[in-house]
LUMNUZA-203632 format. One record per residue: x, y, z of N, C-alpha, C in turn; residue in three letters; residue number from 0. Coordinates in pm, whole numbers. Layout:
+--------+--------+--------+--------+--------+--------+--------+--------+--------+------+-----+
|     nX |     nY |     nZ |    caX |    caY |    caZ |     cX |     cY |     cZ | code | pos |
+--------+--------+--------+--------+--------+--------+--------+--------+--------+------+-----+
|      X |      Y |      Z |      X |      Y |      Z |      X |      Y |      Z |  ALA | NUM |
...
+--------+--------+--------+--------+--------+--------+--------+--------+--------+------+-----+
This chain:
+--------+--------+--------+--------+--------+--------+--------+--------+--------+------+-----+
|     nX |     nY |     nZ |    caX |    caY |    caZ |     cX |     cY |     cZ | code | pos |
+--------+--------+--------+--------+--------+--------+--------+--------+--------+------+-----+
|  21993 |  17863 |   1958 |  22070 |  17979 |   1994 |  22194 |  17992 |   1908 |  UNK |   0 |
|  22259 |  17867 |   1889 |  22358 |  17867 |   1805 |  22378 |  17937 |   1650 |  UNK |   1 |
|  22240 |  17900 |   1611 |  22227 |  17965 |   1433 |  22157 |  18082 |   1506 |  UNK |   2 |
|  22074 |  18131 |   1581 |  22044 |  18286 |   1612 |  22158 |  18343 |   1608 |  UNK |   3 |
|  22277 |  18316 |   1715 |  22361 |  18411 |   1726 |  22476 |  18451 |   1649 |  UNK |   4 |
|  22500 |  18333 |   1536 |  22570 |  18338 |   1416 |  22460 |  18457 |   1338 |  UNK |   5 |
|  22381 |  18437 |   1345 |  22256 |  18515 |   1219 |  22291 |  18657 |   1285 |  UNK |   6 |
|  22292 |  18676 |   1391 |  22283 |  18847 |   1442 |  22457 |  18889 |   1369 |  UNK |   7 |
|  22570 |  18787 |   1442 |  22681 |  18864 |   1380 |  22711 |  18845 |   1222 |  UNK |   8 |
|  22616 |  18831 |   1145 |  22610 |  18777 |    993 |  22540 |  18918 |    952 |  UNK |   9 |
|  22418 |  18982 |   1037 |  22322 |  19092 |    963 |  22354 |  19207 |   1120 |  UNK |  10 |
|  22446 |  19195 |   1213 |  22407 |  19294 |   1308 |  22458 |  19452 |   1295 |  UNK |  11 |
|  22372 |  19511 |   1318 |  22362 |  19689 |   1223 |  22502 |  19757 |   1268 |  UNK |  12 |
|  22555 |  19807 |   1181 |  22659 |  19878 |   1163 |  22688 |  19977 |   1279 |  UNK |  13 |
|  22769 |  19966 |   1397 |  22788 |  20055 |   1452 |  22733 |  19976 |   1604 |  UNK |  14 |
|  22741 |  19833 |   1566 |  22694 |  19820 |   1717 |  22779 |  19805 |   1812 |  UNK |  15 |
|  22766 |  19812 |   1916 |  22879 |  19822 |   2051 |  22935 |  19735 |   2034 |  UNK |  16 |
|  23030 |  19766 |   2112 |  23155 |  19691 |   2093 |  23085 |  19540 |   2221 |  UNK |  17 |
|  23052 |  19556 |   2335 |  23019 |  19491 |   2480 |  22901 |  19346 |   2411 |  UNK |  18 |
|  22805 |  19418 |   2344 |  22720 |  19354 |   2220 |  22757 |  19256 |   2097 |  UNK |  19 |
|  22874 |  19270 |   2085 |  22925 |  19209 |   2000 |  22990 |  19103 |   2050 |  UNK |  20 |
|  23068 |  19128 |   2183 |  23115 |  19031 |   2248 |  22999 |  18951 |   2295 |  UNK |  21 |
|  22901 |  18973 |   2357 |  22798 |  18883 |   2422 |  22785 |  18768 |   2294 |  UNK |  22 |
|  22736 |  18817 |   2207 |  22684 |  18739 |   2107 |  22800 |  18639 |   2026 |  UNK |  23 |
|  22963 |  18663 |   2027 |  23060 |  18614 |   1995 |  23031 |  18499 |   2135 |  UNK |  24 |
|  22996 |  18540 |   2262 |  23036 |  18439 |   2366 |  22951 |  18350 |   2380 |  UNK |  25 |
|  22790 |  18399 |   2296 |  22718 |  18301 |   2343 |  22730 |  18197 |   2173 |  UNK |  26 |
|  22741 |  18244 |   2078 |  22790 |  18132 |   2025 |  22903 |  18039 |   2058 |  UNK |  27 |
|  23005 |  18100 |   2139 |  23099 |  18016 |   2163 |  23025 |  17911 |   2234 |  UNK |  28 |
|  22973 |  17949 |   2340 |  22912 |  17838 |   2411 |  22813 |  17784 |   2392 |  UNK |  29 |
|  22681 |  17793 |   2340 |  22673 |  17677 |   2265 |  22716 |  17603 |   2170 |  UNK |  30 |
|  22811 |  17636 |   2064 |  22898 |  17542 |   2008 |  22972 |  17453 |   2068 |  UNK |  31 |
|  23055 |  17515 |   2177 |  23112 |  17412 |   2291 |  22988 |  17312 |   2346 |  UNK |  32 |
|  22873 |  17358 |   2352 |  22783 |  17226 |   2400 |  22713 |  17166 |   2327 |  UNK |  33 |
|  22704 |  17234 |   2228 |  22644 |  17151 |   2097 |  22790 |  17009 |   2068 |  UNK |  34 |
|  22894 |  17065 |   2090 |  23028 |  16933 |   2033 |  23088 |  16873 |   2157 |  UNK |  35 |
|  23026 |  16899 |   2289 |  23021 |  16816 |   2377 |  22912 |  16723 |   2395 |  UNK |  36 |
|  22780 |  16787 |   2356 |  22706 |  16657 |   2322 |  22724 |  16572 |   2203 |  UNK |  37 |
|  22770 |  16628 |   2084 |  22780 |  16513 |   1964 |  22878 |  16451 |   2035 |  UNK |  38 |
|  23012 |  16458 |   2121 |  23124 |  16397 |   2118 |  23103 |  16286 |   2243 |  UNK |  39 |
|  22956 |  16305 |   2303 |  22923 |  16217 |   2405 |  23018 |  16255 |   2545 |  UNK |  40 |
|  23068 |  16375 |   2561 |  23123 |  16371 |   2661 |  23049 |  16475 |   2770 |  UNK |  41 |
|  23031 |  16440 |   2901 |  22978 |  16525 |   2972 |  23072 |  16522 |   3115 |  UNK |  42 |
|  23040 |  16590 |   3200 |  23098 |  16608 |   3327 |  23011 |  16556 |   3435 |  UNK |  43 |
|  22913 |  16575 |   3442 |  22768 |  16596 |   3542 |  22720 |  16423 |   3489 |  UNK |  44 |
|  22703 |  16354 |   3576 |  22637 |  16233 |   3566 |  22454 |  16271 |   3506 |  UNK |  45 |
|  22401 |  16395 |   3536 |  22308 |  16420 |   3470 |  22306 |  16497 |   3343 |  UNK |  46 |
|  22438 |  16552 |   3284 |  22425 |  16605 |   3134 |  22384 |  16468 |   3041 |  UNK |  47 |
|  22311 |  16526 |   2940 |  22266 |  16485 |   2828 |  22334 |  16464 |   2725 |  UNK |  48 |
|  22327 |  16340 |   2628 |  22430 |  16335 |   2544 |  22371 |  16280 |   2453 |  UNK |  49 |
|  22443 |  16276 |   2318 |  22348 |  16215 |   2194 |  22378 |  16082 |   2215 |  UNK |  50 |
|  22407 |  15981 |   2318 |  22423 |  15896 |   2313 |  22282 |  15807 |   2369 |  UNK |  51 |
|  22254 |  15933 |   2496 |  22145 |  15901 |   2517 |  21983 |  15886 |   2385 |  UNK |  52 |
|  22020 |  15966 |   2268 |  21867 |  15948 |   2167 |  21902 |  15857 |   2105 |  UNK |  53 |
|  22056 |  15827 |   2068 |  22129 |  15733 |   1932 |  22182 |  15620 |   1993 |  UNK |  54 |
|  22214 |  15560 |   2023 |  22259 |  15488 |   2127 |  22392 |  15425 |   1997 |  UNK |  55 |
|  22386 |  15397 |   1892 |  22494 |  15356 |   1826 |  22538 |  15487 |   1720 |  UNK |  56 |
|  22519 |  15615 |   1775 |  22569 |  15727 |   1721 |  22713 |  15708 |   1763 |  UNK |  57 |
|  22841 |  15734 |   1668 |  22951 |  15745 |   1698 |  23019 |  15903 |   1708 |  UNK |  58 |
|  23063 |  15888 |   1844 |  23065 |  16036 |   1929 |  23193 |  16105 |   1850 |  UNK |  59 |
|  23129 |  16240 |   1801 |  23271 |  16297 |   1727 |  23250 |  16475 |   1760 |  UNK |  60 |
|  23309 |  16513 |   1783 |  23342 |  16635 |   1813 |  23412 |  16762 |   1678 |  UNK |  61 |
|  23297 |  16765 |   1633 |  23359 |  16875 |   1472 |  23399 |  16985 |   1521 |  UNK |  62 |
|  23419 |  17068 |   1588 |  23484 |  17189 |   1658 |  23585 |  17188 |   1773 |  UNK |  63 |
|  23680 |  17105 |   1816 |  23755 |  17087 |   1937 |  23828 |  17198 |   1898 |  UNK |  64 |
|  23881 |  17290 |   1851 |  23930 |  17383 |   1867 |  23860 |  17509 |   1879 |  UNK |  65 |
|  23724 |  17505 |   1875 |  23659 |  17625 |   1920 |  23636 |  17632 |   2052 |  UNK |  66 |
|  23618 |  17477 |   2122 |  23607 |  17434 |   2269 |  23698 |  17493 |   2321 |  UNK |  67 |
|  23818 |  17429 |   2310 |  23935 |  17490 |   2328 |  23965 |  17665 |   2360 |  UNK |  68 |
|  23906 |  17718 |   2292 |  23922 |  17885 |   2256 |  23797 |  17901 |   2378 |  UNK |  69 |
|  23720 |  17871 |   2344 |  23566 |  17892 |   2419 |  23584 |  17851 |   2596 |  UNK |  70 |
|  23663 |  17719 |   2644 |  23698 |  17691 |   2774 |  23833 |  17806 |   2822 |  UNK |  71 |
|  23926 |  17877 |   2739 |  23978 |  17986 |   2800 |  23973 |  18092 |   2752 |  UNK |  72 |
|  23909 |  18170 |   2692 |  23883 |  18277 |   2669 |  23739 |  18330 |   2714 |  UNK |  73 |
|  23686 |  18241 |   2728 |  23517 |  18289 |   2757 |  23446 |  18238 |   2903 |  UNK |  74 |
|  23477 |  18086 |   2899 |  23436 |  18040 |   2997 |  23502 |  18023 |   3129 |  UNK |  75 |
|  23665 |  18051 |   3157 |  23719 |  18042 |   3247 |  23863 |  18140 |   3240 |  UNK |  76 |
|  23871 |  18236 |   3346 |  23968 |  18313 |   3404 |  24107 |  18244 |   3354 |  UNK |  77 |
|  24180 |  18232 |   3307 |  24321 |  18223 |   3299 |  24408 |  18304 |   3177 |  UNK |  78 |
|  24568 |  18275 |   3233 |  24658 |  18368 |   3146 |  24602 |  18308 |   3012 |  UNK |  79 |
|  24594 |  18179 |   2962 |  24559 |  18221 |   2804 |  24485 |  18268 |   2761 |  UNK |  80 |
|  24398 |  18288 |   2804 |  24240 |  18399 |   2738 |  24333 |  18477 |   2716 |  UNK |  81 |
|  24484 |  18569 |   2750 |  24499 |  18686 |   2632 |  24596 |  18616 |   2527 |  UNK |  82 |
|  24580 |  18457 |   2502 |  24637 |  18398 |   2373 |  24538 |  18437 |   2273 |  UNK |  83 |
|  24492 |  18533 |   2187 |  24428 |  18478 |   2117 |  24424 |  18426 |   1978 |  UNK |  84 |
|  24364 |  18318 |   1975 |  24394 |  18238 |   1857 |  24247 |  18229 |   1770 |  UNK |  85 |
|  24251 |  18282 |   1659 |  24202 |  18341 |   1586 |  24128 |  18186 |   1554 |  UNK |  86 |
|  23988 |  18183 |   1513 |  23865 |  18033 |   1529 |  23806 |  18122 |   1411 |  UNK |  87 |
|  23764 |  18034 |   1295 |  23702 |  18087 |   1218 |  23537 |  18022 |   1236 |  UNK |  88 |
|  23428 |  18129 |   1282 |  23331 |  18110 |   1323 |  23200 |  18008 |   1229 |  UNK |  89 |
|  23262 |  18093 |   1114 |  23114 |  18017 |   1016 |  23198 |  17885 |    953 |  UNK |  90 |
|  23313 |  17848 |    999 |  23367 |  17691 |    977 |  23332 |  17572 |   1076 |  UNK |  91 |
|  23343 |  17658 |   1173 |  23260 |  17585 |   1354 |  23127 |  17553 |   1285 |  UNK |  92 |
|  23044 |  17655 |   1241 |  22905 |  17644 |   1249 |  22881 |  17526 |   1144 |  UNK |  93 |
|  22938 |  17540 |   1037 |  22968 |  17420 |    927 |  22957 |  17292 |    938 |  UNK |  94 |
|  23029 |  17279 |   1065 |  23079 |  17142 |   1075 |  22984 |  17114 |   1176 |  UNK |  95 |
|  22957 |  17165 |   1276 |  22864 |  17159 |   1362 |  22691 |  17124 |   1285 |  UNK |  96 |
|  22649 |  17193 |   1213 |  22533 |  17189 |   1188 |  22553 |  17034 |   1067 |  UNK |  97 |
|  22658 |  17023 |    965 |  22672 |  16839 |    943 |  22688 |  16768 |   1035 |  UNK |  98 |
|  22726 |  16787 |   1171 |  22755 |  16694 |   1209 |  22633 |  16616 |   1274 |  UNK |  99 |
|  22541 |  16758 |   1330 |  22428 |  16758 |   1430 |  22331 |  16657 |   1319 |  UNK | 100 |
|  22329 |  16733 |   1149 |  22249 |  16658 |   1056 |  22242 |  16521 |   1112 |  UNK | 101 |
|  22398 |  16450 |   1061 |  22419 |  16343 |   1088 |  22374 |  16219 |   1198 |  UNK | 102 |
|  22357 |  16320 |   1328 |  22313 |  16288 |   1413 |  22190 |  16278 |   1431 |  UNK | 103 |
|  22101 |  16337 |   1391 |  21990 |  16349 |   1378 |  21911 |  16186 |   1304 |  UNK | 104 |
|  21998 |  16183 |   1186 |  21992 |  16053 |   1091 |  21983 |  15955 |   1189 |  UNK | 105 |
|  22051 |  15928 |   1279 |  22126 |  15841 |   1355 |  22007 |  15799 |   1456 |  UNK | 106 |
|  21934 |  15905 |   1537 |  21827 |  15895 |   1611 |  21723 |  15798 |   1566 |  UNK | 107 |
|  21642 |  15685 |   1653 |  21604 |  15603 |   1573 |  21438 |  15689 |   1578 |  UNK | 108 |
|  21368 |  15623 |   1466 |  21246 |  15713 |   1446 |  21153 |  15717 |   1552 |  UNK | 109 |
|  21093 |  15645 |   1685 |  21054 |  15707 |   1774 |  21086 |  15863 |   1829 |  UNK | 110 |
|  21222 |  15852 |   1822 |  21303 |  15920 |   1902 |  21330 |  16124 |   1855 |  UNK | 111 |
|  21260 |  16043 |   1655 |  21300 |  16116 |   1620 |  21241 |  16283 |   1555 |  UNK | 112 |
|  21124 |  16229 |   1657 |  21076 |  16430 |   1641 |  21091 |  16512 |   1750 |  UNK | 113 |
|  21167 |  16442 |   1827 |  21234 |  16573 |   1915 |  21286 |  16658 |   1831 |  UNK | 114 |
|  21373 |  16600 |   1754 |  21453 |  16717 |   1625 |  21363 |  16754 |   1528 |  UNK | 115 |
|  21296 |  16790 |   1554 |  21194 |  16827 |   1413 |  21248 |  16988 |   1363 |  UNK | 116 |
|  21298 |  16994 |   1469 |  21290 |  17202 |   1457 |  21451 |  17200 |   1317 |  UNK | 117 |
|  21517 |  17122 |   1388 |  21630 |  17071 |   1285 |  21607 |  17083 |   1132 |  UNK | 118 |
+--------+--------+--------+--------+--------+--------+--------+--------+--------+------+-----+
């Protein structure tokens, strides 16, 4: 979903709504936020998933904490800073995110490791 929804606001047709544009800004936000909550091994839910669970000596790093950041108050939760806004440059998130995920991927030991095939 992450590279879909970068790809739509990269080619999406001239003149599209404004409501449309936001969806697709929000749903990249959030999976980026869960894409760098799982590299960073951190979860909330004793049942979230983490790359710690495929890698077990993957070292947990988080390449976007400031999109999290933007993404936990502006998108994902009601408060006065959602009208801070602080300007996240999107295809730098995706950057770092998609080396980092690479990386991770490396890391997975080879049983483990055609879950990621789509990667």
């Amino acid at each position: 979903m992450l590279k879909q929804t970068a790809g739509w606001l990269v080619t999406a047709p001239p003149g599209a709504p404004l409501p449309t544009w936001n969806a697709f800004i929000e749903s990249f936000g959030i999976h980026a936020r869960t894409l760098g909550d799982f590299l960073a091994n951190r979860g909330n839910h004793r049942d979230d998933v983490l790359a710690k669970h495929y890698a077990p000596d993957w070292t947990a790093e988080d390449p976007a904490p400031s999109l999290a950041k933007s993404v936990d108050k502006q998108v994902a939760h009601l408060t006065l800073v959602r009208l801070e806004k602080t300007p996240v440059n999107l295809w730098a998130a995706l950057a770092r995110l998609t080396e980092s995920f690479g990386r991770f991927v490396l890391a997975v030991p080879e049983p483990r490791r055609p879950c990621f095939d789509w990667f």
